[in-house]
Backbone atoms as SQL, in Angstrom:
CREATE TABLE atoms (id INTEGER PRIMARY KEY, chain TEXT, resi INTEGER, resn TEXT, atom TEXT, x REAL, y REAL, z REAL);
INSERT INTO atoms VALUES
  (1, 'A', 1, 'UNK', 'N', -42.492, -44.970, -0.311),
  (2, 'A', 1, 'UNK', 'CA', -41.072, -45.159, -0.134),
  (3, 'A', 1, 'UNK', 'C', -40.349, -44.085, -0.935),
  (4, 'A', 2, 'UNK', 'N', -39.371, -43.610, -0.385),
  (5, 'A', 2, 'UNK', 'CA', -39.033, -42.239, -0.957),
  (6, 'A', 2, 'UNK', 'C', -37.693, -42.568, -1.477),
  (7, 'A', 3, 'UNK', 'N', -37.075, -42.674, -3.061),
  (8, 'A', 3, 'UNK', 'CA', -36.008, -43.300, -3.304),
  (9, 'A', 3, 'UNK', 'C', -35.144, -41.818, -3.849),
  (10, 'A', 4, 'UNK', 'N', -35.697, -40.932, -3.617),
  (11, 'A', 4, 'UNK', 'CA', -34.877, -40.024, -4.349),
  (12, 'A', 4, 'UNK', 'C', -33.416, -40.177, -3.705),
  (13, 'A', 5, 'UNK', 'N', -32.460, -38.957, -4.423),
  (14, 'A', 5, 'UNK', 'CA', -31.295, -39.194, -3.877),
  (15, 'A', 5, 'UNK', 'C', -30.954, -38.440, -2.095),
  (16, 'A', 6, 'UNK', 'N', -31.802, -37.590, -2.240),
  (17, 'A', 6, 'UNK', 'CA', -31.752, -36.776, -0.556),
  (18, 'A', 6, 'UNK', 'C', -32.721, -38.039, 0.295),
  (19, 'A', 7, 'UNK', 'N', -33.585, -38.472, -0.319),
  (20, 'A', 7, 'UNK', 'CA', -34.117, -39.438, 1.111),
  (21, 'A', 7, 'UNK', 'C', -32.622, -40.579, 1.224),
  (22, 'A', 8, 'UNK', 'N', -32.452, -41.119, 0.167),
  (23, 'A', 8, 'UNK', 'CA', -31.247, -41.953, 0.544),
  (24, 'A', 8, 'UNK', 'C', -30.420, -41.667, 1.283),
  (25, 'A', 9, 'UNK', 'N', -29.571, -40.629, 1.211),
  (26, 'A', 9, 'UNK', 'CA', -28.740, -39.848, 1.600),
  (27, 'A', 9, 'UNK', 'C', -28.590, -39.901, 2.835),
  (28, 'A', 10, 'UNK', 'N', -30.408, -39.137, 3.378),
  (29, 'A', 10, 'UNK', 'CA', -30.875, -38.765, 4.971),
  (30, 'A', 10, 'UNK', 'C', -30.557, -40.692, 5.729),
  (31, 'A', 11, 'UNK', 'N', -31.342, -41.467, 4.956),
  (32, 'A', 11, 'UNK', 'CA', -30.968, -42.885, 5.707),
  (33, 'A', 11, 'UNK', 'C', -29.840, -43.474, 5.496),
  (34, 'A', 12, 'UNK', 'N', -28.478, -43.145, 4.429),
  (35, 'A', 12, 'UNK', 'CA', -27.252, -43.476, 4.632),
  (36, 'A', 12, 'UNK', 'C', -26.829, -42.684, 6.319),
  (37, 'A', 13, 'UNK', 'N', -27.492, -41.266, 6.643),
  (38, 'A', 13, 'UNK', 'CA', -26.644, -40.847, 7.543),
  (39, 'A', 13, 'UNK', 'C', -27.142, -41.163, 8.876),
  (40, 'A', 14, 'UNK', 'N', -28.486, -41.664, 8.686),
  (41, 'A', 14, 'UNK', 'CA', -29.045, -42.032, 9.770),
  (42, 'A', 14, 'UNK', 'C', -28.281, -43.481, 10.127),
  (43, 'A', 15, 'UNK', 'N', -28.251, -44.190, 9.549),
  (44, 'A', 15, 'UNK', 'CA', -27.384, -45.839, 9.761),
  (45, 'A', 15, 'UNK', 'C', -26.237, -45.320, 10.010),
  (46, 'A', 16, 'UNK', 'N', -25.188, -44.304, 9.601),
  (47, 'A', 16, 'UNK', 'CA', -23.643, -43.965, 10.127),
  (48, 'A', 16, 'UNK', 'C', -23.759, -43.419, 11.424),
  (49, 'A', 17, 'UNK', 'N', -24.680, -42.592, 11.732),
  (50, 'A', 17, 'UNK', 'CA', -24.831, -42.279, 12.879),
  (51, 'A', 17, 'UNK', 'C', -25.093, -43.378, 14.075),
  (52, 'A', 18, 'UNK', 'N', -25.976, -44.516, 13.580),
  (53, 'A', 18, 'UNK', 'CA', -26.040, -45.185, 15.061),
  (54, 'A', 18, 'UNK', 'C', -25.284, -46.078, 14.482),
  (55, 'A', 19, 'UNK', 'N', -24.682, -46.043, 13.634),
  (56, 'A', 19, 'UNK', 'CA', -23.109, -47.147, 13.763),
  (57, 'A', 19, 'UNK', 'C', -22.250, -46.583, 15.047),
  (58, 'A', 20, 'UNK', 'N', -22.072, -45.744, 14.559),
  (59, 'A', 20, 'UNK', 'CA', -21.040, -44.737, 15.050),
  (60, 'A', 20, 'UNK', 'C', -21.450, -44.449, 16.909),
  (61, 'A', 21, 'UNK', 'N', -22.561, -44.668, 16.969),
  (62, 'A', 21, 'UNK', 'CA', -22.918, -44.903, 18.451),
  (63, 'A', 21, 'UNK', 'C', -22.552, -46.211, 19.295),
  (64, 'A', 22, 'UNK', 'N', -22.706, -47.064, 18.760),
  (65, 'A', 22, 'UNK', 'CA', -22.922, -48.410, 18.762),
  (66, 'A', 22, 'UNK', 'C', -21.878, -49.181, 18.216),
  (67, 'A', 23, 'UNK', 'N', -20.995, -48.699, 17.939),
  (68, 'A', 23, 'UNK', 'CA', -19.964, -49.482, 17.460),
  (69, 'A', 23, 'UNK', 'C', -19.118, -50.231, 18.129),
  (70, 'A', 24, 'UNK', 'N', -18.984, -50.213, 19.798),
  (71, 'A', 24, 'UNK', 'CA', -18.614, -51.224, 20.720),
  (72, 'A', 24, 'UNK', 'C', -19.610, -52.317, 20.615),
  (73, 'A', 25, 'UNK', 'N', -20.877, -52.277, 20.957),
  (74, 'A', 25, 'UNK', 'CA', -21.653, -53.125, 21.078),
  (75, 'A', 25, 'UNK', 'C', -21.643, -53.975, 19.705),
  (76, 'A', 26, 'UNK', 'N', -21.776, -53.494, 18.597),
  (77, 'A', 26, 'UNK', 'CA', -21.312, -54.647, 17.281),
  (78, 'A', 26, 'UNK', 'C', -20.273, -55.083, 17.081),
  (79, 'A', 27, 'UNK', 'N', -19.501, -54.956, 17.382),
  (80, 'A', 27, 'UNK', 'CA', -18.103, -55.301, 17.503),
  (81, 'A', 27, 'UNK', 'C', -16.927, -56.048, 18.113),
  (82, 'A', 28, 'UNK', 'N', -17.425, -55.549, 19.691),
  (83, 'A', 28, 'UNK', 'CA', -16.949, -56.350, 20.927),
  (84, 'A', 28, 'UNK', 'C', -17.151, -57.935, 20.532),
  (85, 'A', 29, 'UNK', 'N', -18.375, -57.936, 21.118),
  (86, 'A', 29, 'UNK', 'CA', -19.149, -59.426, 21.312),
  (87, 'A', 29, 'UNK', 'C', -18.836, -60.338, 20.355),
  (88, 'A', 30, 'UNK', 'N', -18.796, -60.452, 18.849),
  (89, 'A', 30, 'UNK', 'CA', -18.713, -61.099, 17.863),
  (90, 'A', 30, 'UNK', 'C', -17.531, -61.214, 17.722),
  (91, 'A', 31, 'UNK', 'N', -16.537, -60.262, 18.539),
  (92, 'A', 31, 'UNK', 'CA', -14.915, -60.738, 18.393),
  (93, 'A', 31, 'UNK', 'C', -14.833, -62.076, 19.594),
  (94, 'A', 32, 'UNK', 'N', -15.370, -61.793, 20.846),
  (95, 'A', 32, 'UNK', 'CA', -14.612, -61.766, 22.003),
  (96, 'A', 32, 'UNK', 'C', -15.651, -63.388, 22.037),
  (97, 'A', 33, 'UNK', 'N', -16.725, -63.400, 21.503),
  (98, 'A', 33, 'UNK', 'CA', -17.255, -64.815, 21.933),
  (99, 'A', 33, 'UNK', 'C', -16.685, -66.113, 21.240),
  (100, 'A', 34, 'UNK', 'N', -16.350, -65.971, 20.078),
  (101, 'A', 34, 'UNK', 'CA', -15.086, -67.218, 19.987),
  (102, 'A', 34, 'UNK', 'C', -13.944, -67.550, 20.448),
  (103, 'A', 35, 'UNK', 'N', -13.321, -66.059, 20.536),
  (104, 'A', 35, 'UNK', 'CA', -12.691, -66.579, 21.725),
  (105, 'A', 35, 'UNK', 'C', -12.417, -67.322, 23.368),
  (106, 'A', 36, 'UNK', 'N', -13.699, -66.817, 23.929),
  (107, 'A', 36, 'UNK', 'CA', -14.186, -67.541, 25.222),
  (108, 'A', 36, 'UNK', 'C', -14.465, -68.350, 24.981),
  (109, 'A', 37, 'UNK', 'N', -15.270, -68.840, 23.662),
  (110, 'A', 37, 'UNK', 'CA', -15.712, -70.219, 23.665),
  (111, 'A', 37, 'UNK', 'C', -14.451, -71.073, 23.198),
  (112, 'A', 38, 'UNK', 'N', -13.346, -70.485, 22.601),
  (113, 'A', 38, 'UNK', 'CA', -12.208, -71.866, 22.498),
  (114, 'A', 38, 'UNK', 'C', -11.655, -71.647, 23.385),
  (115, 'A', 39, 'UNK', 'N', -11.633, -70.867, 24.290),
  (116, 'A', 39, 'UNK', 'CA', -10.921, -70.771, 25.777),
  (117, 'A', 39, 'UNK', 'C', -11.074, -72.098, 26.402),
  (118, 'A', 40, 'UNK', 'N', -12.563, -71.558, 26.805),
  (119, 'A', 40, 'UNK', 'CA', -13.314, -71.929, 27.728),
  (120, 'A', 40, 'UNK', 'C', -13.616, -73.982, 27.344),
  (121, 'A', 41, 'UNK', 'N', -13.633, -74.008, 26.190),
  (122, 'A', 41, 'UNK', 'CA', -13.703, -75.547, 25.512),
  (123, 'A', 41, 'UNK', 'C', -13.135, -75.885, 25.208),
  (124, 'A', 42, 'UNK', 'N', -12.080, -75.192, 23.944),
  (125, 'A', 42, 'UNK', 'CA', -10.942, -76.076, 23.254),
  (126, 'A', 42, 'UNK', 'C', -9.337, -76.173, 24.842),
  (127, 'A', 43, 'UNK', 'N', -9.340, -75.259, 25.515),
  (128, 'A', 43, 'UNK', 'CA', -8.365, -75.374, 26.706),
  (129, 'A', 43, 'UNK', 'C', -8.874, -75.808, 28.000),
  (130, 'A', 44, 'UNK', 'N', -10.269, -75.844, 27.815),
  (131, 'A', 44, 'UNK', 'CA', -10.882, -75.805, 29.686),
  (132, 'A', 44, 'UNK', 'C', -11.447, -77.350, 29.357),
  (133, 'A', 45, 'UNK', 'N', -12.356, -77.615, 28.619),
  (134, 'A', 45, 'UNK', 'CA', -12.686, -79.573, 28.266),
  (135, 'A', 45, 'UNK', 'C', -11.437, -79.869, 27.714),
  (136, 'A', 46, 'UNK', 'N', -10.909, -79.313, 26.738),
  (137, 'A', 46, 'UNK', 'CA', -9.436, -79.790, 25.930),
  (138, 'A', 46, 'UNK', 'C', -8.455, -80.626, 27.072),
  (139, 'A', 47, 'UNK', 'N', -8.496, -79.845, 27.789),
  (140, 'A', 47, 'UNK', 'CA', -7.491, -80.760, 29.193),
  (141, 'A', 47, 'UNK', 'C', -7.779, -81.904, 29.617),
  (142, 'A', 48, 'UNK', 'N', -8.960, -82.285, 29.435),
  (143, 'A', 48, 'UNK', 'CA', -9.637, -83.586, 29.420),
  (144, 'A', 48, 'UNK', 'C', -9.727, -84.284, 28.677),
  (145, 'A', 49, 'UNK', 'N', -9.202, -84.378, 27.457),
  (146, 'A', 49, 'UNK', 'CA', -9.504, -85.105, 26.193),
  (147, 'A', 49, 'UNK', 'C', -8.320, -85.148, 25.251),
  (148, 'A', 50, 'UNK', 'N', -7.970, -86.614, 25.196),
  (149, 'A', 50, 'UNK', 'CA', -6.429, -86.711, 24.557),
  (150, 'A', 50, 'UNK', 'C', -6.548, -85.744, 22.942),
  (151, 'A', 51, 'UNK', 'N', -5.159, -85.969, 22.469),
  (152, 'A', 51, 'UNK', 'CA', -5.412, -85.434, 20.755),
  (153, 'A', 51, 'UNK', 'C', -5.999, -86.362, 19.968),
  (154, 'A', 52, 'UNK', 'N', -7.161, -85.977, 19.003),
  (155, 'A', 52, 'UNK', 'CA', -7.926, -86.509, 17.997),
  (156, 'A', 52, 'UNK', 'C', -6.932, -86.670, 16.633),
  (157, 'A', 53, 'UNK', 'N', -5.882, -87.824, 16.365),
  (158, 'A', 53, 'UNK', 'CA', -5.677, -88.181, 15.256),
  (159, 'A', 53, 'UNK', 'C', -4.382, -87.360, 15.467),
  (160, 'A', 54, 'UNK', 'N', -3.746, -86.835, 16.116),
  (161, 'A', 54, 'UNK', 'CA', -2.733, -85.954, 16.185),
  (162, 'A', 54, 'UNK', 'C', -2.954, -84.737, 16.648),
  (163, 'A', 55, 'UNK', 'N', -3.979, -84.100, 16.602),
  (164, 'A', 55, 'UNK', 'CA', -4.927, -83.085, 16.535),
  (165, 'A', 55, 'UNK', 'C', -4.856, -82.462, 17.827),
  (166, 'A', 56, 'UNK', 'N', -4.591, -81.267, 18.519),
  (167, 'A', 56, 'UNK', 'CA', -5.236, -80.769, 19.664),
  (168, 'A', 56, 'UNK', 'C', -6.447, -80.776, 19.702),
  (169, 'A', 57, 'UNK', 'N', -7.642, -81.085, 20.742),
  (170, 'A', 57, 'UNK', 'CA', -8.714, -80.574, 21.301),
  (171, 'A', 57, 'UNK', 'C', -9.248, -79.139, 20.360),
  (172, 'A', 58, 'UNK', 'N', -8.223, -78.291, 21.389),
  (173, 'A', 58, 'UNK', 'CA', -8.534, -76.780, 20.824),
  (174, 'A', 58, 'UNK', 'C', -8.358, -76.570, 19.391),
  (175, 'A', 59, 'UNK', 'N', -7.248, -77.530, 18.585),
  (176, 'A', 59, 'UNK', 'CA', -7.583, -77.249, 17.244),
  (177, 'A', 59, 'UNK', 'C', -8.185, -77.885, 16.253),
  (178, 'A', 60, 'UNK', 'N', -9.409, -78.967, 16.940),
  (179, 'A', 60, 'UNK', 'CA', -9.857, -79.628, 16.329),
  (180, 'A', 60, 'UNK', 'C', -11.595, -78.543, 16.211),
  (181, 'A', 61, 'UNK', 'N', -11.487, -78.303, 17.173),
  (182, 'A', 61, 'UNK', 'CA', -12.899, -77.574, 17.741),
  (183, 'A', 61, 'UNK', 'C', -13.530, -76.332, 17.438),
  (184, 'A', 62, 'UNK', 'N', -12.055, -75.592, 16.769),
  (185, 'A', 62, 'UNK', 'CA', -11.629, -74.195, 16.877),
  (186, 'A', 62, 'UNK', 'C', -12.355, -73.632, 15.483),
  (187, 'A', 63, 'UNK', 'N', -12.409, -74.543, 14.532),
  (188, 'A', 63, 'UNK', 'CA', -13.106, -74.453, 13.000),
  (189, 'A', 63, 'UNK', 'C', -14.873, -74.413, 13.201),
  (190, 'A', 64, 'UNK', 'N', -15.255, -75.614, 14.083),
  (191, 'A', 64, 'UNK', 'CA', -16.656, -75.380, 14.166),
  (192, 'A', 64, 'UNK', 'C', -17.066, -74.281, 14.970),
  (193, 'A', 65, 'UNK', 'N', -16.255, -73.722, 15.949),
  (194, 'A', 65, 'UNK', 'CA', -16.667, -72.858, 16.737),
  (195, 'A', 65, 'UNK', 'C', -16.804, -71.392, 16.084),
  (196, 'A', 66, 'UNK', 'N', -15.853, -71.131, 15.125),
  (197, 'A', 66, 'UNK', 'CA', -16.172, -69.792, 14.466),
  (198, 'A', 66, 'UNK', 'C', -16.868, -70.198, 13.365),
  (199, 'A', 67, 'UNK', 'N', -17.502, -71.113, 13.176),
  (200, 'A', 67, 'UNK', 'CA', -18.082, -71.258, 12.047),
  (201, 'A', 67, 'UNK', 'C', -19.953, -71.059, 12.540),
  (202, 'A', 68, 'UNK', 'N', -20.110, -71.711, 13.554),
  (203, 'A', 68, 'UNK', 'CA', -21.523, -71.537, 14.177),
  (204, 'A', 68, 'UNK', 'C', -21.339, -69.978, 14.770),
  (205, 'A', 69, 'UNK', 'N', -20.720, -69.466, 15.526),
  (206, 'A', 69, 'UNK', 'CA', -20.522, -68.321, 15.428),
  (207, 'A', 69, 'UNK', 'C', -20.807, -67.095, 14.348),
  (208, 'A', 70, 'UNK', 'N', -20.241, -67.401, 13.435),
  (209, 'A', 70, 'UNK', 'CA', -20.549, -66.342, 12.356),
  (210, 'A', 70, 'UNK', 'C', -22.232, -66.785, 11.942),
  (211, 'A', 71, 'UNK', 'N', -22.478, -68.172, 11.638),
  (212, 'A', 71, 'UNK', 'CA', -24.087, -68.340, 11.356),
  (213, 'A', 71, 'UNK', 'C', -24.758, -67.689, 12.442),
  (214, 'A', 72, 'UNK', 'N', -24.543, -67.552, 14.014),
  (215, 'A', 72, 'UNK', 'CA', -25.623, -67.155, 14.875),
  (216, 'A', 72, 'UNK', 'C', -25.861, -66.230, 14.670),
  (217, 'A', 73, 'UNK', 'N', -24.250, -64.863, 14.697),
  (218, 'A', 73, 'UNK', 'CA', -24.532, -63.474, 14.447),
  (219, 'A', 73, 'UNK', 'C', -25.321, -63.508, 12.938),
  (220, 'A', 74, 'UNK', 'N', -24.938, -63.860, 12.130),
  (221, 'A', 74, 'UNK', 'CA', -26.169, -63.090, 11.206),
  (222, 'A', 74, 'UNK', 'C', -27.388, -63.965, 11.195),
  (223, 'A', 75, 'UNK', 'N', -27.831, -64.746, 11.839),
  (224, 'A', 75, 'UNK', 'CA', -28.961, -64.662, 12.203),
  (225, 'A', 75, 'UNK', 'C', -29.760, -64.119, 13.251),
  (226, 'A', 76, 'UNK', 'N', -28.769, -63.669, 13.968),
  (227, 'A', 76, 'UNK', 'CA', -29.432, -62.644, 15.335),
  (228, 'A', 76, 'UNK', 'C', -29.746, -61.322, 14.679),
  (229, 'A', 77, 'UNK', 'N', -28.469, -60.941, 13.723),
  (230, 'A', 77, 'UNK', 'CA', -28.647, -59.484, 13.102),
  (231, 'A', 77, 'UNK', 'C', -29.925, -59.815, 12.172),
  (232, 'A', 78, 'UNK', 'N', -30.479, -60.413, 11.415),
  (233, 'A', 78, 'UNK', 'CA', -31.339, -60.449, 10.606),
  (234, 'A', 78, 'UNK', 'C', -32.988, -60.457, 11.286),
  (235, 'A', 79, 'UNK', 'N', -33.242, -61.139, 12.040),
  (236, 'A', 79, 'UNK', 'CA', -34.208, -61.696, 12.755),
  (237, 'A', 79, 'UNK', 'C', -34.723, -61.244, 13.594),
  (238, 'A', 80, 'UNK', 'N', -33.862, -60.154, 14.394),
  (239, 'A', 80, 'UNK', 'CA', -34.238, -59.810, 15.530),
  (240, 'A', 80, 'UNK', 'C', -34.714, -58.314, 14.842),
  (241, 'A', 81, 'UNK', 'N', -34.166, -57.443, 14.429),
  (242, 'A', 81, 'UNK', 'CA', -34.629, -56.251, 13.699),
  (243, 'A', 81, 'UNK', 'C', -35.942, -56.788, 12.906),
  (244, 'A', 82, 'UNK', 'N', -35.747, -57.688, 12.288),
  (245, 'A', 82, 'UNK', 'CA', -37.492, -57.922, 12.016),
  (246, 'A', 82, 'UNK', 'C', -38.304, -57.715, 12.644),
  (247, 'A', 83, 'UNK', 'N', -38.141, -59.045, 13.919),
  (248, 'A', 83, 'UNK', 'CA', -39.553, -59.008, 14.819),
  (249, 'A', 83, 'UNK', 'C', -39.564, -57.738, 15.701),
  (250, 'A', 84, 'UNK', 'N', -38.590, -56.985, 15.753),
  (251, 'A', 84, 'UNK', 'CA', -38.784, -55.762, 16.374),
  (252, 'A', 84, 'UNK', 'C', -39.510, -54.807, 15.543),
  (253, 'A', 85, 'UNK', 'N', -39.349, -54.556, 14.434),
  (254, 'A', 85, 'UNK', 'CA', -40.170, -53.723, 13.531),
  (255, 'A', 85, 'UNK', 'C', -41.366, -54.454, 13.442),
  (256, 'A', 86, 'UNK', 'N', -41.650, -55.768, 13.244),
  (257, 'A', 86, 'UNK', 'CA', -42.762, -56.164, 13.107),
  (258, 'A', 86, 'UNK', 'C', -43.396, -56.295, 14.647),
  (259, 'A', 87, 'UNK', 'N', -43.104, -56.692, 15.582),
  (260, 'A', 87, 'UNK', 'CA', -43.981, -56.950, 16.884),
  (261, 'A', 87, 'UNK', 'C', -44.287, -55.210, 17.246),
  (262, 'A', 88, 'UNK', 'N', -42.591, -54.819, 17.440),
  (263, 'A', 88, 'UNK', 'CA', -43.067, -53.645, 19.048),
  (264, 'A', 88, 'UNK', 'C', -43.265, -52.028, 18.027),
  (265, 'A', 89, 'UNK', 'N', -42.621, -52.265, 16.778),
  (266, 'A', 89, 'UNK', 'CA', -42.668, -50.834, 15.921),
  (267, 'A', 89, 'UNK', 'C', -43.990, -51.277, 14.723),
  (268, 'A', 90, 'UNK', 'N', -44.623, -52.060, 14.605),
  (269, 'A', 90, 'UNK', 'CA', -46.055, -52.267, 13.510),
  (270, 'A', 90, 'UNK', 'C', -45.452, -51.913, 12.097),
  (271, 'A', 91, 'UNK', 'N', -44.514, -51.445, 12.103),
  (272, 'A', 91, 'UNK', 'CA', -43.590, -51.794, 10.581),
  (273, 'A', 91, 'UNK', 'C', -44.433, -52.490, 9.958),
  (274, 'A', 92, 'UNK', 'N', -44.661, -53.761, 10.130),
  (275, 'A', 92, 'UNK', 'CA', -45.219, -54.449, 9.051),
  (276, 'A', 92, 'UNK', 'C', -46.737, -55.344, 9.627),
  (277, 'A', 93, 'UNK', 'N', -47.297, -54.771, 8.802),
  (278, 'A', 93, 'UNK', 'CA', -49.175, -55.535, 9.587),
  (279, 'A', 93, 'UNK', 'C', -49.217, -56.868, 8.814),
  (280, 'A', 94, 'UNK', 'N', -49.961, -57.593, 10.335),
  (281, 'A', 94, 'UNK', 'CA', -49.997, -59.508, 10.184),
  (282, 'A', 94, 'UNK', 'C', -51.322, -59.512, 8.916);
């Protein structure tokens, strides 16, 4: 493992670079899927379901929904770069 300050360096610019490629694809999705999902549930089932305690539907719903949300993405970001280095790149031997 090469910690000097030029290997660092080379893999700070290597990660800015495919940020910088990829920066719709991280970005988009993790905005735009809570939103569809309180669309799509807190207004689309919400229409079906009186207010909880005073409560709208959509703003009763709207807390758990970005809340499992943020847990999925970083467990997709964590997990999946693993088993990819470990299954299809041998990164790491069983």
């Amino acid at each position: 493992m090469d910690l000097s300050p030029r290997g660092v360096l080379a893999l700070v610019h290597r990660n800015t670079d495919v940020y910088l490629k990829t920066w719709k694809t991280n970005f988009l999705p993790p905005l735009l899927e809570p939103l569809l999902y309180v669309l799509a549930l807190g207004y689309g089932v919400g229409a079906f379901i009186d207010e909880l305690e005073g409560v709208s539907y959509a703003r009763f719903i709207a807390p758990g929904i970005l809340a499992i949300t943020m847990m999925q993405s970083a467990f997709f970001e964590t997990t999946y770069g693993s088993y990819i280095r470990m299954w299809f790149q041998k990164t790491w031997t069983r």
